[in-house]
N, C-alpha and C positions, 0 to 999 in steps of 0.2 A: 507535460508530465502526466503520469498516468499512476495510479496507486490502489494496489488493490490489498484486502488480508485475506487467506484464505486460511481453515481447517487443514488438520494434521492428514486428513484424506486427501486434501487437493481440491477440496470444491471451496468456488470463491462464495464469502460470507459477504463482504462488502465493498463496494469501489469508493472511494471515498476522494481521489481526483480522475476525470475522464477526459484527456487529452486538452488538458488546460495550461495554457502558456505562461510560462514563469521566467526573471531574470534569472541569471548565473548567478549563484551564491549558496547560503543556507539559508532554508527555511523549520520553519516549526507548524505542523500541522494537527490539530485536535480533533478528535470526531466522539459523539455518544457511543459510548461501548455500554449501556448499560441494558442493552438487548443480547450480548454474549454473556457466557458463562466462563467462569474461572478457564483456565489450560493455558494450552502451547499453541499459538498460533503461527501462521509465516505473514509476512508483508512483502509484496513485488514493487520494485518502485523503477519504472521505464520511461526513459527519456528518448524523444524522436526529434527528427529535425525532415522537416519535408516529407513526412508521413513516413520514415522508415528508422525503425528502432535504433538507434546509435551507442544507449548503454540498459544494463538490466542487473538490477539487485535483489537476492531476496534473502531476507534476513527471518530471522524467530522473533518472535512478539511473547513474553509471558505476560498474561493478563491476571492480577490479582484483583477481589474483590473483598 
């Protein structure tokens, strides 16, 4: 799995998993955001299987502080 957030522009702000292998299921992932500032973010979240992408989410992230 792979997990990045990026800015309302599109540029990635932080990877936060880098093609790290995980069971099937749900998980819960935490990272310091106290280097971002308030807004709207997005989050990518890509699952591969043999190096070749299989699925691809990207969702909104609002960050309050």
């Amino acid at each position: 799995a792979t997990l990045k957030i990026f800015d309302v522009l599109g540029k990635e702000i932080v990877t936060i998993l880098h093609k790290t292998e995980m069971e099937i299921g749900e998980h819960e992932i935490s990272f310091d955001a106290s280097g971002l500032q308030s807004g709207l973010y997005f989050y990518r979240l890509e699952m591969e299987k043999n190096g070749v992408v299989i699925s691809s989410q990207t969702k909104k992230l609002v960050l309050l502080k």
